[in-house]
Residue frames as a rotation matrix with the C-alpha (Angstrom) as fourth column:
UNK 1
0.575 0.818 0.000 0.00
0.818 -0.575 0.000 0.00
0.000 0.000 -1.000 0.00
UNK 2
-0.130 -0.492 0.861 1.23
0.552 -0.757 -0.349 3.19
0.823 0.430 0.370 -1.42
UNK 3
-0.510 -0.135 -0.850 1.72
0.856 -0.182 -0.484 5.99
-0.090 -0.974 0.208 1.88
UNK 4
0.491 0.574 0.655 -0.35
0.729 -0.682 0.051 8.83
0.477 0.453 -0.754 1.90
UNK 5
-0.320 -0.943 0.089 2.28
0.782 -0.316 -0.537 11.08
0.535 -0.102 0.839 2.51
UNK 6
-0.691 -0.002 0.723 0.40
0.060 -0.997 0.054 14.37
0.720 0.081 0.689 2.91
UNK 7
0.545 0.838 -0.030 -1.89
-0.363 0.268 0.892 12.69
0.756 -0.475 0.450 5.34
UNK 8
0.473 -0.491 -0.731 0.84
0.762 0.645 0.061 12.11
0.442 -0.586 0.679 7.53
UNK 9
-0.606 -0.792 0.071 2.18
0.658 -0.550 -0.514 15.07
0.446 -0.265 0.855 7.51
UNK 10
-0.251 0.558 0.791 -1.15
-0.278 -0.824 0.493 16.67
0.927 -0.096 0.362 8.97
UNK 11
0.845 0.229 -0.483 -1.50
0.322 0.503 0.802 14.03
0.427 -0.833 0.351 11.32
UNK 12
0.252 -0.828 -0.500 2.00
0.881 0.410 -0.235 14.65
0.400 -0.381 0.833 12.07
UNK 13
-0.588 -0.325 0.741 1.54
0.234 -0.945 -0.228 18.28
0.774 0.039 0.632 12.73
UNK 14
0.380 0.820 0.427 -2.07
-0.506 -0.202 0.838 17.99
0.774 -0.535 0.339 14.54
UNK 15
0.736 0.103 -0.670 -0.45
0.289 0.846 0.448 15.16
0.613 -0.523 0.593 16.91
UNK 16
0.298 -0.854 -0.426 2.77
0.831 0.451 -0.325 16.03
0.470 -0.257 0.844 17.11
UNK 17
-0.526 -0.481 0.701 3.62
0.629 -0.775 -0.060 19.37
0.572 0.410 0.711 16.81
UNK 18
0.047 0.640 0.767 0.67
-0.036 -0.766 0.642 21.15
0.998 -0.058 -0.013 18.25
UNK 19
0.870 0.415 -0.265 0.60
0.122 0.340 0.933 19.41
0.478 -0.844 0.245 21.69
UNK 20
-0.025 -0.858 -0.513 3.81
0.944 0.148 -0.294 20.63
0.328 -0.492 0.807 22.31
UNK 21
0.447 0.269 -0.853 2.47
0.296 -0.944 -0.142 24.28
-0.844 -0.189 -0.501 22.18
UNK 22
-0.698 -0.713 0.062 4.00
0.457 -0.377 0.806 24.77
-0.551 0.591 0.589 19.19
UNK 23
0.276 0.711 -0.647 1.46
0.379 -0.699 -0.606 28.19
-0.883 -0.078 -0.462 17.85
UNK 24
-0.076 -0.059 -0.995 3.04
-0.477 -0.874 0.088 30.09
-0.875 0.482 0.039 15.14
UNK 25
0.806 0.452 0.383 1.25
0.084 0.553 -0.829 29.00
-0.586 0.701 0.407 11.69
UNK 26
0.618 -0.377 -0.690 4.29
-0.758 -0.052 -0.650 29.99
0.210 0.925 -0.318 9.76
UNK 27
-0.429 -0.564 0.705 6.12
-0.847 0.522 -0.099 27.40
-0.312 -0.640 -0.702 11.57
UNK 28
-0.047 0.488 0.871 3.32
-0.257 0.837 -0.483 24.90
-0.965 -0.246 0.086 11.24
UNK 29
0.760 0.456 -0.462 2.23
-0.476 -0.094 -0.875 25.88
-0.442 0.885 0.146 7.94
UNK 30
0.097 -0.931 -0.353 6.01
-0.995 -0.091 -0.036 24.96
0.001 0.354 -0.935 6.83
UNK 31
-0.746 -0.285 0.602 6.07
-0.421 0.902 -0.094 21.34
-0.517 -0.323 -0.793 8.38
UNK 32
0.275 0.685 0.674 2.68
0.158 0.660 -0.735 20.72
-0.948 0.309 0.073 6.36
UNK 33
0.758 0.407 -0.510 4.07
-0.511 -0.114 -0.852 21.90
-0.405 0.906 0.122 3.34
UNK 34
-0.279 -0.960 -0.023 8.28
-0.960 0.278 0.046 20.22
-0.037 0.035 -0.999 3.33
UNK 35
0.659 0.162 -0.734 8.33
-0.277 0.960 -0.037 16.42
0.699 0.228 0.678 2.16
UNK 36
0.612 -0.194 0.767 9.63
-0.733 0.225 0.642 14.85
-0.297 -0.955 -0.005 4.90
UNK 37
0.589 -0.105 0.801 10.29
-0.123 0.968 0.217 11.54
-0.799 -0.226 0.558 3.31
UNK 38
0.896 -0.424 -0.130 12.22
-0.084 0.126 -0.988 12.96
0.435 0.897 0.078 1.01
UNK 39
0.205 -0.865 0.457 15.09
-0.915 -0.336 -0.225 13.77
0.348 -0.372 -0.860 3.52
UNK 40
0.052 -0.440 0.897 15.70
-0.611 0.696 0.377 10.04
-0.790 -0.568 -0.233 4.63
UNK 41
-0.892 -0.360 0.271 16.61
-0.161 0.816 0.555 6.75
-0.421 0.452 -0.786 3.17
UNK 42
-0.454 0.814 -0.362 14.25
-0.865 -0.305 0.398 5.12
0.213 0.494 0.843 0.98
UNK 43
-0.644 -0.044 -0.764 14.00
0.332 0.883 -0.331 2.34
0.689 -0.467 -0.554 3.51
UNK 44
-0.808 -0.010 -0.589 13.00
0.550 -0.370 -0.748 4.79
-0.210 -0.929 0.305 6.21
UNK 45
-0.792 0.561 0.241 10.57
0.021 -0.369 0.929 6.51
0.610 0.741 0.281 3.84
UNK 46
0.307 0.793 -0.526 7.60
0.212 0.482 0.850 4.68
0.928 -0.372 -0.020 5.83
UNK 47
0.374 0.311 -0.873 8.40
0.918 0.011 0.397 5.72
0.133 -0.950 -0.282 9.15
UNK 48
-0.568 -0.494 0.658 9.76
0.635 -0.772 -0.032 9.34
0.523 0.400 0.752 8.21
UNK 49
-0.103 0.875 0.472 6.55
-0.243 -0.483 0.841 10.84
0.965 -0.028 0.263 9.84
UNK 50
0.470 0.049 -0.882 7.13
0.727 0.545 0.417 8.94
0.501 -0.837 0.220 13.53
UNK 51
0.823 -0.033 0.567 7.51
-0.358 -0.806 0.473 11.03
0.441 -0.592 -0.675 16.59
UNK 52
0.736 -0.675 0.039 11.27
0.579 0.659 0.479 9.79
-0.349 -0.330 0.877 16.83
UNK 53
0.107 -0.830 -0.548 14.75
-0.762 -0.422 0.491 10.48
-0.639 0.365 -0.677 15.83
UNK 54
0.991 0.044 -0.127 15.47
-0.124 0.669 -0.733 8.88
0.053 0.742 0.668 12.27
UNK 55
0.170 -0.980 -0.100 19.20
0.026 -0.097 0.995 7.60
-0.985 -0.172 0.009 12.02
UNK 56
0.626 -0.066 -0.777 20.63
-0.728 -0.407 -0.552 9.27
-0.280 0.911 -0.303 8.83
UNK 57
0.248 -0.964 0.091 23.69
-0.703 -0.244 -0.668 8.13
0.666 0.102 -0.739 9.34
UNK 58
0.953 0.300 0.035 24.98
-0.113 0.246 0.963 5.24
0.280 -0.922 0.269 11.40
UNK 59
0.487 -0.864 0.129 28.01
-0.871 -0.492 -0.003 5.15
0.067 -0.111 -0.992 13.45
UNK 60
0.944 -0.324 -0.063 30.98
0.294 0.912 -0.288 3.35
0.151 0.253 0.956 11.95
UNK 61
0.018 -0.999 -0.050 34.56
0.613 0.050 -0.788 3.03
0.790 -0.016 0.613 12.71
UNK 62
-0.650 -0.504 -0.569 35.11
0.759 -0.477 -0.444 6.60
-0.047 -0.720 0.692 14.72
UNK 63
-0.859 0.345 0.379 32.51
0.069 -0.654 0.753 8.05
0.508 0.673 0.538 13.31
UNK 64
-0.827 0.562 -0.007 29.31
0.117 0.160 -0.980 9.12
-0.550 -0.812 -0.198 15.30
UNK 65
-0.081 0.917 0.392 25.57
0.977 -0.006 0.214 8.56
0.199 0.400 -0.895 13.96
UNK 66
-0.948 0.316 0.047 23.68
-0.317 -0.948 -0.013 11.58
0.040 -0.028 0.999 12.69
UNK 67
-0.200 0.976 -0.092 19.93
0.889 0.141 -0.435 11.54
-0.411 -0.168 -0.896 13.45
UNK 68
-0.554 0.548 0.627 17.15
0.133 -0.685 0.717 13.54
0.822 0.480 0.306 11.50
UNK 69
-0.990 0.134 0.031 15.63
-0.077 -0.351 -0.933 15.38
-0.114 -0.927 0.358 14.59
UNK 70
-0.758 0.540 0.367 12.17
0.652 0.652 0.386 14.39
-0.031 0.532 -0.846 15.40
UNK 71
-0.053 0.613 0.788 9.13
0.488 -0.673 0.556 17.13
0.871 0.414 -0.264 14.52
UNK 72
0.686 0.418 -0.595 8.31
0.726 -0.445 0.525 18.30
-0.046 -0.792 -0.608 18.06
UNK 73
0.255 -0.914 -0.315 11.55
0.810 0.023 0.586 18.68
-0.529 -0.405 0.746 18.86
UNK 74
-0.797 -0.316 0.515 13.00
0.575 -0.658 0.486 20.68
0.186 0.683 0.706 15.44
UNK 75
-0.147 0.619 0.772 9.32
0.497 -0.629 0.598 22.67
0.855 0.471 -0.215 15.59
UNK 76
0.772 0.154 -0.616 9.90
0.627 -0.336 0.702 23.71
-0.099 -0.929 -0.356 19.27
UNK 77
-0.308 -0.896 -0.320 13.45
0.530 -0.441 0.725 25.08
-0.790 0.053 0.610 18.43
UNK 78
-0.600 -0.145 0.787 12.24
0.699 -0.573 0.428 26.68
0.389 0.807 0.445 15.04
UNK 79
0.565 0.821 -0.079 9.37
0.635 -0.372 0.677 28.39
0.526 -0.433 -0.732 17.30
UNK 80
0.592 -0.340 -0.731 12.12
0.757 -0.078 0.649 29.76
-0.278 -0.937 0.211 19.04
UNK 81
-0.323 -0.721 0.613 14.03
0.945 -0.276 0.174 31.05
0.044 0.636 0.771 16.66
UNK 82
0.254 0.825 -0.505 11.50
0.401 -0.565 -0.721 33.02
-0.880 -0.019 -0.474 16.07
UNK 83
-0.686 -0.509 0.520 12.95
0.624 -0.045 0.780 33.29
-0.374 0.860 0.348 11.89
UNK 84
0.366 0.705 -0.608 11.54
0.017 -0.658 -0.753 36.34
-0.930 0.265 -0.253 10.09
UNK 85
0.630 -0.302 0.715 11.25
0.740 0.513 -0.436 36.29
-0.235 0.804 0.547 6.31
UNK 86
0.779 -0.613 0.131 13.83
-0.554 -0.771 -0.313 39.36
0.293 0.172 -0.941 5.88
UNK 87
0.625 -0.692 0.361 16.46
-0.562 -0.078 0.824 37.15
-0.542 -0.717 -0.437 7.78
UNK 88
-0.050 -0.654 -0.755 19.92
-0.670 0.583 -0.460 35.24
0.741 0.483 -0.467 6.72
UNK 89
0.931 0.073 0.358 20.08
-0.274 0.787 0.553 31.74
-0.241 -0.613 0.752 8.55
UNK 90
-0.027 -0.999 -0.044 23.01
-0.984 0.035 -0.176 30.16
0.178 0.039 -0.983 9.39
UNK 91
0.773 0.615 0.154 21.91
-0.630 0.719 0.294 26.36
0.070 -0.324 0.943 9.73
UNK 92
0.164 -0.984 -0.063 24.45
-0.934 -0.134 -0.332 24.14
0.318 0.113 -0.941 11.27
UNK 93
-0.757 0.122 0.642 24.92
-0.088 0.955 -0.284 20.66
-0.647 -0.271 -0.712 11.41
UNK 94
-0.255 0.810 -0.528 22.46
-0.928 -0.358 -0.102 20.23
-0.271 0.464 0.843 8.39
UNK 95
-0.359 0.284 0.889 21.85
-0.068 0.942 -0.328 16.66
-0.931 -0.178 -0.319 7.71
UNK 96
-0.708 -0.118 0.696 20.23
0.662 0.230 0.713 15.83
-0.244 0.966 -0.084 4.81
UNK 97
-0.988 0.153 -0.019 18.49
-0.152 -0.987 -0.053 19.56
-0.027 -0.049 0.998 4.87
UNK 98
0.101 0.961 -0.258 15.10
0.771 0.088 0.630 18.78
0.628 -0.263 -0.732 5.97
UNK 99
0.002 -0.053 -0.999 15.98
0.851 -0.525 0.030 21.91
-0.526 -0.849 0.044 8.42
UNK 100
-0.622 -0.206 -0.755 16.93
-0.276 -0.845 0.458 24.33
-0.733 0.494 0.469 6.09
UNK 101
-0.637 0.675 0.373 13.98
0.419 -0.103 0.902 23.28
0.647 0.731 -0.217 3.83
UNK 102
0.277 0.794 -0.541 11.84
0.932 -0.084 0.354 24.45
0.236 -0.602 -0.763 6.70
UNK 103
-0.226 -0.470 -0.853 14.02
0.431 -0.834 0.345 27.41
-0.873 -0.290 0.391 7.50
UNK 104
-0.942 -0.301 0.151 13.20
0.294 -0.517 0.804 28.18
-0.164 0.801 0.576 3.89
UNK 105
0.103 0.880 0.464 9.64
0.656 -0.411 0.633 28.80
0.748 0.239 -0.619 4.21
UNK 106
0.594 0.124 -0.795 10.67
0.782 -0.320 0.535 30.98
-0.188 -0.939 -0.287 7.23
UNK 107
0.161 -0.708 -0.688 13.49
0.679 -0.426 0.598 32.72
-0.717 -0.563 0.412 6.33
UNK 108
0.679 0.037 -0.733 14.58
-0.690 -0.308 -0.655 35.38
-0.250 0.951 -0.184 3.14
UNK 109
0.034 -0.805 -0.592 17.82
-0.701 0.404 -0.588 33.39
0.713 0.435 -0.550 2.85
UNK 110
0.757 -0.191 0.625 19.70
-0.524 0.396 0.754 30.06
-0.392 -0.898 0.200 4.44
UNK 111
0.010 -0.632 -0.775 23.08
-0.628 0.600 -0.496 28.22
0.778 0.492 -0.391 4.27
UNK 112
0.963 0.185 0.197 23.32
-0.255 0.862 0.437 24.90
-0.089 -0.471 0.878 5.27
UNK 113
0.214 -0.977 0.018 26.48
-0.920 -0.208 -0.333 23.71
0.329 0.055 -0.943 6.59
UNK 114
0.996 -0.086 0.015 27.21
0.086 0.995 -0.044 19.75
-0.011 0.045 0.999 6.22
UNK 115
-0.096 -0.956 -0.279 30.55
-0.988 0.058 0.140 18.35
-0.118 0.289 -0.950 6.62
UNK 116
-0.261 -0.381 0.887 29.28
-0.271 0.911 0.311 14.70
-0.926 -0.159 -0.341 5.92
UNK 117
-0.875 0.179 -0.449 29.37
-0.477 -0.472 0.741 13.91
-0.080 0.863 0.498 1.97
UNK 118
-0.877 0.481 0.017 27.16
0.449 0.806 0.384 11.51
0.171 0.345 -0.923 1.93
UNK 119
-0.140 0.687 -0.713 24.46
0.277 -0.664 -0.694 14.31
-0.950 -0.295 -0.097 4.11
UNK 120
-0.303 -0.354 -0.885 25.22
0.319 -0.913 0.255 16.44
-0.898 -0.205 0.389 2.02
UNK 121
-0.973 -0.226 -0.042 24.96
-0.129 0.386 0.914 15.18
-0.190 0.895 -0.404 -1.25
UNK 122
-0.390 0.920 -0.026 21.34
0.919 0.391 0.056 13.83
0.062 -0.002 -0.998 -0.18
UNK 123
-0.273 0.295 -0.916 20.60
0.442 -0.807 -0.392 17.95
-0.854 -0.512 0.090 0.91
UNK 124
-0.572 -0.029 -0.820 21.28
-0.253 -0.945 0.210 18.90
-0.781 0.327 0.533 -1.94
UNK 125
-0.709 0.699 -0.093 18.51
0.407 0.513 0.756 16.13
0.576 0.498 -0.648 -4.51
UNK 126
-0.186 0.887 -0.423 16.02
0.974 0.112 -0.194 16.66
-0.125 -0.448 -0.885 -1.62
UNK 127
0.021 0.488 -0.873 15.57
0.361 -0.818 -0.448 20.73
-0.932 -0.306 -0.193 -1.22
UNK 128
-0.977 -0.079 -0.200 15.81
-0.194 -0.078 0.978 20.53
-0.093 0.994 0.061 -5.27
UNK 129
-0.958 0.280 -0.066 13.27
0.128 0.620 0.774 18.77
0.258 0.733 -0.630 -5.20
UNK 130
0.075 0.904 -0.421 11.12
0.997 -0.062 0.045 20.57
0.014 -0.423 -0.906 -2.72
UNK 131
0.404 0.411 0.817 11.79
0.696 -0.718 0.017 23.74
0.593 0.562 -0.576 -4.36
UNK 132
0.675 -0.434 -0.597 13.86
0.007 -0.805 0.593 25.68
-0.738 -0.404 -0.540 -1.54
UNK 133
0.261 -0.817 0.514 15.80
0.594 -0.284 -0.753 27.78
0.761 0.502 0.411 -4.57
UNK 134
0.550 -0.238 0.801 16.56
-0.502 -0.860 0.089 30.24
0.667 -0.451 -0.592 -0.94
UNK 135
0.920 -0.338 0.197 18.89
0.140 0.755 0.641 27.19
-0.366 -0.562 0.742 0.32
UNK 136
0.047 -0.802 -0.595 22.94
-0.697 0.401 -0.594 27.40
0.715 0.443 -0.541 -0.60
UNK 137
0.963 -0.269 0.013 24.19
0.191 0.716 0.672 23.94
-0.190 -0.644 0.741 0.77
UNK 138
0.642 -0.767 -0.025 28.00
-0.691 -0.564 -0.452 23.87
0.333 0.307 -0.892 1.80
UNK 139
0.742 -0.297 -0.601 30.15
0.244 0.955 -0.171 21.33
0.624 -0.020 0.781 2.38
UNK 140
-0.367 -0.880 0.301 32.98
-0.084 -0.291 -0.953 22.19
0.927 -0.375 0.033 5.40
UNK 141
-0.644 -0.203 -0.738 33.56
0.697 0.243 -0.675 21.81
0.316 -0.949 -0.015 8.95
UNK 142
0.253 0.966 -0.049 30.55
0.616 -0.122 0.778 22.36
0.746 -0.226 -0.627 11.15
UNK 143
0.615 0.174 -0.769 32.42
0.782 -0.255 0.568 23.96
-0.097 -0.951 -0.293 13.86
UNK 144
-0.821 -0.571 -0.008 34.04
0.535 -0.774 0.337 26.58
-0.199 0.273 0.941 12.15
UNK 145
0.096 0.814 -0.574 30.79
0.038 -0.579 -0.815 28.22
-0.995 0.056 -0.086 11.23
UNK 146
-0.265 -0.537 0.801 30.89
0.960 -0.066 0.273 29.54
-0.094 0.841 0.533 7.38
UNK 147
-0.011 0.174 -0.985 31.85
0.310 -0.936 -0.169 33.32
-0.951 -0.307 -0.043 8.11
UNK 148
-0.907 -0.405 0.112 31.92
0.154 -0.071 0.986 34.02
-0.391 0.911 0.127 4.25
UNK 149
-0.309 0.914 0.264 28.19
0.522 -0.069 0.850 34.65
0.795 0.401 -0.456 3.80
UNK 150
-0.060 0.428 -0.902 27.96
0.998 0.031 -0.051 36.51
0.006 -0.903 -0.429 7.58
UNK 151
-0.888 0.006 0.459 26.82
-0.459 -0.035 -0.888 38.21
0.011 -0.999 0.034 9.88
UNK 152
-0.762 0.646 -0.035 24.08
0.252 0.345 0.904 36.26
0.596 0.680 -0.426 10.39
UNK 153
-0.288 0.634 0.717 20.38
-0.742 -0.622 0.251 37.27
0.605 -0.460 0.650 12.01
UNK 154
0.683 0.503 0.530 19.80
-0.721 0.582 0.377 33.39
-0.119 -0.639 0.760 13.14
UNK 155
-0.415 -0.705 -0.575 22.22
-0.736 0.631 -0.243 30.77
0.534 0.323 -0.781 13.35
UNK 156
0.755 0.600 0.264 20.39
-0.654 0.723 0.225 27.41
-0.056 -0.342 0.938 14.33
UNK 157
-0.403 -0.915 0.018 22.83
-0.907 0.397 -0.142 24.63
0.123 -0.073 -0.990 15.46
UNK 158
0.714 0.685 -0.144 20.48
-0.623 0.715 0.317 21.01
0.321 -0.137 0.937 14.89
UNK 159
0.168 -0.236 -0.957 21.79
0.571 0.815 -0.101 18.58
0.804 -0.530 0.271 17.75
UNK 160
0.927 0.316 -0.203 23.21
0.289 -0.258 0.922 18.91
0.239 -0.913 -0.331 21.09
UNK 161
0.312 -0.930 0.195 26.50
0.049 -0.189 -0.981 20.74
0.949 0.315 -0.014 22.40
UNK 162
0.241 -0.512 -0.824 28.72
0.968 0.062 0.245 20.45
-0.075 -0.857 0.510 24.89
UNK 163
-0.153 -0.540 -0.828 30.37
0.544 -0.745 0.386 24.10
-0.825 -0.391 0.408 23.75
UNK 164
0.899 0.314 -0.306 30.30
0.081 -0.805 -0.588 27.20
-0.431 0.504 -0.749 21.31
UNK 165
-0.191 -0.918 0.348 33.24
0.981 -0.167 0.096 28.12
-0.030 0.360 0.933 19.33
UNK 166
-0.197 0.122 -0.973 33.76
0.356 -0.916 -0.187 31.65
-0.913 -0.383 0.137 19.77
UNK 167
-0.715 -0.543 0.441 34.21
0.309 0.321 0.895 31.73
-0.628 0.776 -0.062 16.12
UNK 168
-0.527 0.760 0.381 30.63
0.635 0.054 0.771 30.90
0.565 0.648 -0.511 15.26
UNK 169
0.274 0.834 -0.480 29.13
0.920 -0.372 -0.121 33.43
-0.279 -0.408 -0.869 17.95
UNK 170
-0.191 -0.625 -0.757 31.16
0.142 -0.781 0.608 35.96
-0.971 0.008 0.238 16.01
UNK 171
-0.922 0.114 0.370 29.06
0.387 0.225 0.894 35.23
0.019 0.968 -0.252 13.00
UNK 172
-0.008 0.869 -0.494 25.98
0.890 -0.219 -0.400 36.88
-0.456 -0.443 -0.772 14.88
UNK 173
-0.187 0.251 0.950 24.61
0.166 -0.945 0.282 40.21
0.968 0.210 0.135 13.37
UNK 174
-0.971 0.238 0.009 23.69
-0.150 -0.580 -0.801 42.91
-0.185 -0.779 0.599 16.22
UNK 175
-0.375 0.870 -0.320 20.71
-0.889 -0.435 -0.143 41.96
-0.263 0.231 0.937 17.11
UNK 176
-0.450 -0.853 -0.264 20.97
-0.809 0.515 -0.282 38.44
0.377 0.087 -0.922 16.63
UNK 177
0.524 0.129 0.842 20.15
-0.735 0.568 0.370 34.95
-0.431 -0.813 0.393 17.60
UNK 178
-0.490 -0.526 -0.695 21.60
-0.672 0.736 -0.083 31.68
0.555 0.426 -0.715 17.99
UNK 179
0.259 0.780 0.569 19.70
-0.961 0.265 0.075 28.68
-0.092 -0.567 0.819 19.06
UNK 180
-0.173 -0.745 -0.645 20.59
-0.566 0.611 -0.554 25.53
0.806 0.269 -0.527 20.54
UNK 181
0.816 0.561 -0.136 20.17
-0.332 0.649 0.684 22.80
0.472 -0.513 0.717 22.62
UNK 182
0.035 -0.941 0.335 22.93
-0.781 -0.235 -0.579 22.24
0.624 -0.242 -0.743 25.46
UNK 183
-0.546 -0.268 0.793 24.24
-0.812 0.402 -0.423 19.62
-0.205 -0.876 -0.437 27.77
UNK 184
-0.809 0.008 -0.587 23.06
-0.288 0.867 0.408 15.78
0.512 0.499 -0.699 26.94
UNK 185
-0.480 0.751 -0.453 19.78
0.837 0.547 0.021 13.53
0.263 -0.369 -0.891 27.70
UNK 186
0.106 0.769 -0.631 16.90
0.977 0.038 0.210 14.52
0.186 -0.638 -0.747 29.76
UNK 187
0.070 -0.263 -0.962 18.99
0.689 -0.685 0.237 17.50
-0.721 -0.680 0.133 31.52
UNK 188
-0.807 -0.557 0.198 19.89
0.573 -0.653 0.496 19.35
-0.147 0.514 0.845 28.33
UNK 189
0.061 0.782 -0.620 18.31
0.717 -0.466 -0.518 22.55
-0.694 -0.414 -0.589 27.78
UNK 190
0.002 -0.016 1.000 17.41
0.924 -0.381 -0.008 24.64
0.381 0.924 0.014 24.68
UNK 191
-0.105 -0.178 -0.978 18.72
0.505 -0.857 0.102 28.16
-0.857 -0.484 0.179 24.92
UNK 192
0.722 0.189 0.666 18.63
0.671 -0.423 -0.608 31.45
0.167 0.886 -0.433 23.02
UNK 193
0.036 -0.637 -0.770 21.34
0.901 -0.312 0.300 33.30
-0.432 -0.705 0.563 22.71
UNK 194
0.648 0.640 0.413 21.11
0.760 -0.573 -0.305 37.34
0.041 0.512 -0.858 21.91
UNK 195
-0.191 -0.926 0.327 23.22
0.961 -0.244 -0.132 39.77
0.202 0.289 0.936 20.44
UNK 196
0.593 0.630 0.501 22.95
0.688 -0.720 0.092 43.37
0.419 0.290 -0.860 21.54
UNK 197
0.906 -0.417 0.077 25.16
-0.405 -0.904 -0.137 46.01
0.127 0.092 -0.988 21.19
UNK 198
0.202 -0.970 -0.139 27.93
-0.618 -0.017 -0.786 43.64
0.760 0.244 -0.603 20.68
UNK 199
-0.294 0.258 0.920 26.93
-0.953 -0.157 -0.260 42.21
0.078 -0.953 0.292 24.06
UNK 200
-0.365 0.451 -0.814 25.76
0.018 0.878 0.478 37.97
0.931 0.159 -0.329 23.50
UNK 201
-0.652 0.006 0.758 23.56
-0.752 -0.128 -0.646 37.14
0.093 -0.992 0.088 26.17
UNK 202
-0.900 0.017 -0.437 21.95
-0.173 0.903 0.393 33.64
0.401 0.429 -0.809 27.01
UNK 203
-0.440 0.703 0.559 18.58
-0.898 -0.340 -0.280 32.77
-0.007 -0.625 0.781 27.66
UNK 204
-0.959 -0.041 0.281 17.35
-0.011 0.994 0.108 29.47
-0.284 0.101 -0.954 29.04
UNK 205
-0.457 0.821 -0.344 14.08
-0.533 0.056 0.844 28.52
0.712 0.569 0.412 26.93
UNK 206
0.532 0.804 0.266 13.09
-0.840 0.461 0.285 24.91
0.106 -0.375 0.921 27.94
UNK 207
-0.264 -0.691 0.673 14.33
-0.564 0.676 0.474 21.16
-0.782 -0.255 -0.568 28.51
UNK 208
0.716 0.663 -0.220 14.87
-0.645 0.507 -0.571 19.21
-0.267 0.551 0.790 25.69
UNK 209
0.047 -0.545 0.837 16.37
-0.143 0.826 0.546 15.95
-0.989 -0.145 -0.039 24.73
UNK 210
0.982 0.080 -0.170 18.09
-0.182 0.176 -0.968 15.60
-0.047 0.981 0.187 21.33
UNK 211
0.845 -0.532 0.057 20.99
0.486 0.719 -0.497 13.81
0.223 0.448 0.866 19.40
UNK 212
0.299 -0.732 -0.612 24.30
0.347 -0.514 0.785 15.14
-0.889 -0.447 0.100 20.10
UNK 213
0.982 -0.185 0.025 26.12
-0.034 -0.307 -0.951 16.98
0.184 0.934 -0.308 17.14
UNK 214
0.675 -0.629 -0.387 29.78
0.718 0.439 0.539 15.36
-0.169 -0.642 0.748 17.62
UNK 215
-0.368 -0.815 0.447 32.27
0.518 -0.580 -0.630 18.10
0.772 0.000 0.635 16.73
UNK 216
-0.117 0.126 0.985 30.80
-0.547 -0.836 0.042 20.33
0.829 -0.534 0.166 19.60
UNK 217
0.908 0.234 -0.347 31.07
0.127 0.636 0.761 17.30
0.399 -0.735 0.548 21.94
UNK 218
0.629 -0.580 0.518 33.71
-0.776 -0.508 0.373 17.32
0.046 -0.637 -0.770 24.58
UNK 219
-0.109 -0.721 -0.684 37.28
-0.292 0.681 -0.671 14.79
0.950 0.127 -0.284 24.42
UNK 220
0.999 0.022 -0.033 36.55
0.023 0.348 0.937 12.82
0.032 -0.937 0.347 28.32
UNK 221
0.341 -0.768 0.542 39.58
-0.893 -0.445 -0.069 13.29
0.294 -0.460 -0.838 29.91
UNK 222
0.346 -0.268 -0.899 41.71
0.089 0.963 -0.252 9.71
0.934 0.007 0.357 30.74
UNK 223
0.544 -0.120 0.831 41.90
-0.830 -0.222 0.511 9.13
0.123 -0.968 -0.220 34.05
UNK 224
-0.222 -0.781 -0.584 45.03
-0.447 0.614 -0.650 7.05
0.866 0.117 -0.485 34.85
């Protein structure tokens, strides 16, 4: 039986999405309108729409699994953003740009910054194919930022961090935000952070639990 895609994605908006408090219609209006199931495997296709993390990516050798963040989650943090359509996005840790296709019904502009090819490659078939032409995908290291298109009005960082490079909060416009999701499991806690007069200041939103994003993970220390 053939999925009704678009019938998932209302269910997936009325179920999911709303009951988290998530309110602003351009938000919603975005998650009903982005193919989901384009951004995963075409195994995963069929469960693309589940109130889960999807693994994109699993982890081999040294390498750590990426996870497509599930809807609440990503539509609590884009709710935060608060993304206006005049802004530049700065979307980090993009995956296979199911974020920055949503940032594109939100935003005027957005670069997506992937450093895995295989992500990356898939970003750039899928938001082709769902029409974000206000998407540049880039390929390079996630924890440099990519100052070459800054300052930006929103940088969005999709996973969890242990830390900030100073780097990328130097990619803020005055006036600013950056949004993110700190500290691991249960305990971690989405913050905003705000630029003003040069000035960053942090503000704790809400708990949430989401994947880690491994460059911004801390090396444990070897205890001898």
């Amino acid at each position: 039986m053939v999925a009704d895609f678009a019938e998932l994605r209302r269910k997936m908006v009325d179920n999911q999405i709303r009951t988290v408090d998530v309110t602003d219609l351009s938000v919603l209006e975005a998650f009903l309108t982005i193919s989901r199931e384009d951004f995963v495997s075409e195994d995963m296709k069929a469960l693309s729409y589940l109130d889960t993390d999807i693994v994109l990516c699993p982890a081999r050798d040294e390498v750590s699994a990426r996870y497509l963040m599930k809807p609440a989650s990503l539509a609590k943090l884009l709710q935060l953003a608060a993304v206006k359509s005049s802004d530049i996005v700065l979307d980090i840790g993009a995956n296979s740009g199911y974020c920055a296709a949503l940032l594109s019904k939100l935003a005027g502009s957005v670069i997506a910054l992937e450093s895995n090819q295989s992500l990356f490659e898939h970003a750039l078939e899928a938001l082709e194919r769902n029409q974000c032409d206000n998407v540049v995908v880039i390929h390079g290291p996630l924890e440099q930022g990519y100052a070459v298109e800054g300052p930006y009005d929103v940088i969005f960082i999709e996973g969890s961090v242990d830390f900030i490079p100073q780097g990328i909060f130097d990619q803020m416009k005055d006036s600013g935000r950056l949004v993110v999701v700190e500290g691991d499991g249960n305990a971690a806690v989405a913050r905003i952070y705000i630029k003003e007069d040069g000035i960053i200041s942090p503000r704790r939103a809400f708990n949430l639990a989401v994947k880690p994003l491994p460059c911004f993970l801390k090396t444990p220390d070897f205890v001898f």
